[in-house]
C-alpha positions as CSV (number, residue, x, y, z in Angstrom):
1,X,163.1,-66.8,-132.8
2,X,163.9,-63.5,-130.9
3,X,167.5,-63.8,-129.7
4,X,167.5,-60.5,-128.0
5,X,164.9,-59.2,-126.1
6,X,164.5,-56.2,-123.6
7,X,161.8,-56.1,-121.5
8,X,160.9,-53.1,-119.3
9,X,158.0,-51.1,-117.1
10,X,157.6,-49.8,-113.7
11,X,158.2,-51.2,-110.3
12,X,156.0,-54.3,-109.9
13,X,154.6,-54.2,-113.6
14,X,154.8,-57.9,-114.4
15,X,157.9,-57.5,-115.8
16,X,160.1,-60.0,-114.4
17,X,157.2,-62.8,-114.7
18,X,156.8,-62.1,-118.4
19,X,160.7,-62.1,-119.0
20,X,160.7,-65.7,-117.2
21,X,158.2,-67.1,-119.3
22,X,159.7,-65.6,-122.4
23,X,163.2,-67.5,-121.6
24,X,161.8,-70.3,-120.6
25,X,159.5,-70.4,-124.1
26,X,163.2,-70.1,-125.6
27,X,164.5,-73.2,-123.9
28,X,164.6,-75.6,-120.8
29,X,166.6,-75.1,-118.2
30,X,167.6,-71.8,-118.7
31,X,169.9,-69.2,-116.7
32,X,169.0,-66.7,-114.1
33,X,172.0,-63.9,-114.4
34,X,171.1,-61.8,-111.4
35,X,172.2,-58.2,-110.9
36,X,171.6,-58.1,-107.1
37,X,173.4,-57.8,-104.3
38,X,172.0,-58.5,-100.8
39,X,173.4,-55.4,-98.5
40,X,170.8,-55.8,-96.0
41,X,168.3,-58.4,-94.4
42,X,165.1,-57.2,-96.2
43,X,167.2,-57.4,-99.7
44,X,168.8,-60.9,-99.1
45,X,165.1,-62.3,-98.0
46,X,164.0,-60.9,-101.3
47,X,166.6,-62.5,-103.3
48,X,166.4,-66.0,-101.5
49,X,162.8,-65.4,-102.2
50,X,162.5,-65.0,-105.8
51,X,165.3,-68.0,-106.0
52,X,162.7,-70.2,-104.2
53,X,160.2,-69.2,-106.4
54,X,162.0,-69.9,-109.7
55,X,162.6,-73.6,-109.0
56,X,164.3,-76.2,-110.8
57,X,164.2,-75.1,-114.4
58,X,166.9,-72.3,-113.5
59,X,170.2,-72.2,-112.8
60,X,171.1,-68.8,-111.3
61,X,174.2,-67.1,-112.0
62,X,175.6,-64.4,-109.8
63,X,176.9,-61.2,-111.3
64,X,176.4,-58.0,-109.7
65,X,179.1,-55.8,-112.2
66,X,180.8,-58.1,-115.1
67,X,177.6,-58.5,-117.2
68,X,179.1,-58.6,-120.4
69,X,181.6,-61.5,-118.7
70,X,179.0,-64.0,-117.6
71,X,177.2,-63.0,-121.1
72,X,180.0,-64.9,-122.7
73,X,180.8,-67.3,-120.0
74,X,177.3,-68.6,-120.6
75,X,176.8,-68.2,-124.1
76,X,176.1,-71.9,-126.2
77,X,174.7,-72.9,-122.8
78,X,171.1,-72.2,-122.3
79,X,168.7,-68.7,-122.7
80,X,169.8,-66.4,-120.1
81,X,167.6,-63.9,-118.6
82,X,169.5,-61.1,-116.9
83,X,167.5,-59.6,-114.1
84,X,167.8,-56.7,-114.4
85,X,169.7,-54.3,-115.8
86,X,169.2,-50.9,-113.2
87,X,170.3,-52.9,-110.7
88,X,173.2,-53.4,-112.7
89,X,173.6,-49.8,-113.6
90,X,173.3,-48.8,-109.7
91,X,176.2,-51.5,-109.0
92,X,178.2,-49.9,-111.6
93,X,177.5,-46.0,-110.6
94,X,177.7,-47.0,-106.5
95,X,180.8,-48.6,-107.1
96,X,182.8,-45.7,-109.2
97,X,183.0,-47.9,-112.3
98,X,182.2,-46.2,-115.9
99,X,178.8,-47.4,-116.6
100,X,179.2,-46.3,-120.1
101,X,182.6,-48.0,-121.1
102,X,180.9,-51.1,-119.8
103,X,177.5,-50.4,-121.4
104,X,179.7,-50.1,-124.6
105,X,181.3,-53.7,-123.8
106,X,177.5,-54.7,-123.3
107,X,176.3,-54.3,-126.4
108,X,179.4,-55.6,-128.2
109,X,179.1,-58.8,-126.2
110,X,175.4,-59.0,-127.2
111,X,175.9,-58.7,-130.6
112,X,178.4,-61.7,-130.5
113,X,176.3,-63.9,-128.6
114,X,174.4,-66.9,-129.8
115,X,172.2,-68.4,-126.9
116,X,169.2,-66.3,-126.3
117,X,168.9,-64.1,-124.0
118,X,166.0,-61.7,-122.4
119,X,167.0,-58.6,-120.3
120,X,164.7,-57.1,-117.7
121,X,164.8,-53.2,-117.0
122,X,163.1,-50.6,-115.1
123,X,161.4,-47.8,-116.7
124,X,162.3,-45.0,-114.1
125,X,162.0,-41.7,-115.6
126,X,158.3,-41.3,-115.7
127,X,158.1,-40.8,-112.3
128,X,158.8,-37.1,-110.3
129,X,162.6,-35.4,-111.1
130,X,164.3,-36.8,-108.0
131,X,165.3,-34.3,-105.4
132,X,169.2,-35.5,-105.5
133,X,172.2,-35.0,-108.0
134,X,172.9,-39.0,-107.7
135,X,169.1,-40.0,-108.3
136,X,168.9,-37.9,-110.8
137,X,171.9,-38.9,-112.6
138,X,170.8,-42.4,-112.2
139,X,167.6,-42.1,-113.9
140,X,169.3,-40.3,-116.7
141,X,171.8,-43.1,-117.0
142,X,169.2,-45.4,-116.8
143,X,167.3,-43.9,-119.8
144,X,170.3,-44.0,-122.3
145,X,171.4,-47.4,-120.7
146,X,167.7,-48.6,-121.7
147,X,168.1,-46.7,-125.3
148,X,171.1,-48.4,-126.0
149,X,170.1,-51.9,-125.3
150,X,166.8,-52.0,-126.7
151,X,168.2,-50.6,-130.2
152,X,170.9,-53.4,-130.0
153,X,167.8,-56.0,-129.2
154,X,165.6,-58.1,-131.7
155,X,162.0,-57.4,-129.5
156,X,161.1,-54.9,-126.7
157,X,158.0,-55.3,-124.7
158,X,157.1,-53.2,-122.1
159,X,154.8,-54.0,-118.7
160,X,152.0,-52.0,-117.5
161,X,149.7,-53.8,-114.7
162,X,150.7,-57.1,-115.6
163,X,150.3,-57.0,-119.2
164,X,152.4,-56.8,-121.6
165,X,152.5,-54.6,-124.6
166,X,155.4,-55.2,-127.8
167,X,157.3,-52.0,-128.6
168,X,159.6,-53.7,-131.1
169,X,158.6,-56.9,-132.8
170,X,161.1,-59.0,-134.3
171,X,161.6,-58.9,-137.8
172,X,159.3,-60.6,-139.5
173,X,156.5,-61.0,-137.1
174,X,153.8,-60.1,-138.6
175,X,152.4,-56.5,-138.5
176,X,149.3,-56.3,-136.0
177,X,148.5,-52.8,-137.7
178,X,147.2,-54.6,-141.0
């Protein structure tokens, strides 16, 4: 069973859809950890949105900046999917906080936990170099944030067009090479 898994791709890849079924493969109900915060009327009609479409086989817990916290305030309940980790990352840089000390406390608290859990990323620096010093920082944080993570997890798929492609299987899958 993959305990860990990272998936990533571009804006509206499939990404999220894919990481829902995965959880929910890994166990019924399950937990929605979401990174978002609604600053504006377009982004809280989103979130109440994607809430509506989720339904009743998710319980969504709210946690725009202490990740690694609701990791282990949920762990031995139910998978988790955290959705998503950028918007994490942008909470963290907006806000002043050190998103490496608390990418650090990430993956120590993801190689303690127990309950499954699937991450969702963006994949942000194959696009053009971004014209500002903060966008460009961000997608550089982003890319080590990703690095990170998906070396501490079991499986990393990535999105392209609604399908998904395996980067990283799990150990002992079996090779699709031959």
């Amino acid at each position: 069973m993959h305990k860990k898994i990272l998936v990533t791709g571009g804006v509206r890849s499939g990404k999220s859809r894919f990481a829902e079924r995965q959880t929910l493969l890994l166990g019924r109900p399950a937990l929605y950890i979401a990174t978002a915060e609604a600053h504006d009327k377009e982004m809280a009609e989103r979130i109440a949105r994607h809430q509506a479409q989720r339904g009743t086989e998710w319980q969504t817990v709210a946690e725009p900046l202490d990740l690694p916290g609701a990791l282990q305030r949920t762990d031995d309940t139910a998978p988790r999917l955290v959705d998503c980790l950028t918007l994490w990352l942008s909470n963290l840089m907006l806000g002043g906080h050190d998103w490496e000390a608390a990418t650090d406390r990430l993956i120590a608290t993801l190689q303690a936990q127990s309950a499954p859990v699937v991450f969702v990323t963006n994949e942000v620096g194959a696009g053009i170099v971004p014209e500002n010093a903060l966008a460009r920082a961000f997608r550089d944080n982003a890319g080590l944030m990703n690095q990170r993570v998906a070396e501490a997890c079991d499986a990393l798929w990535l999105c392209v067009a609604g399908h998904p492609l395996r980067l990283k299987p799990h150990p002992g899958d079996p090779d699709p090479t031959g």
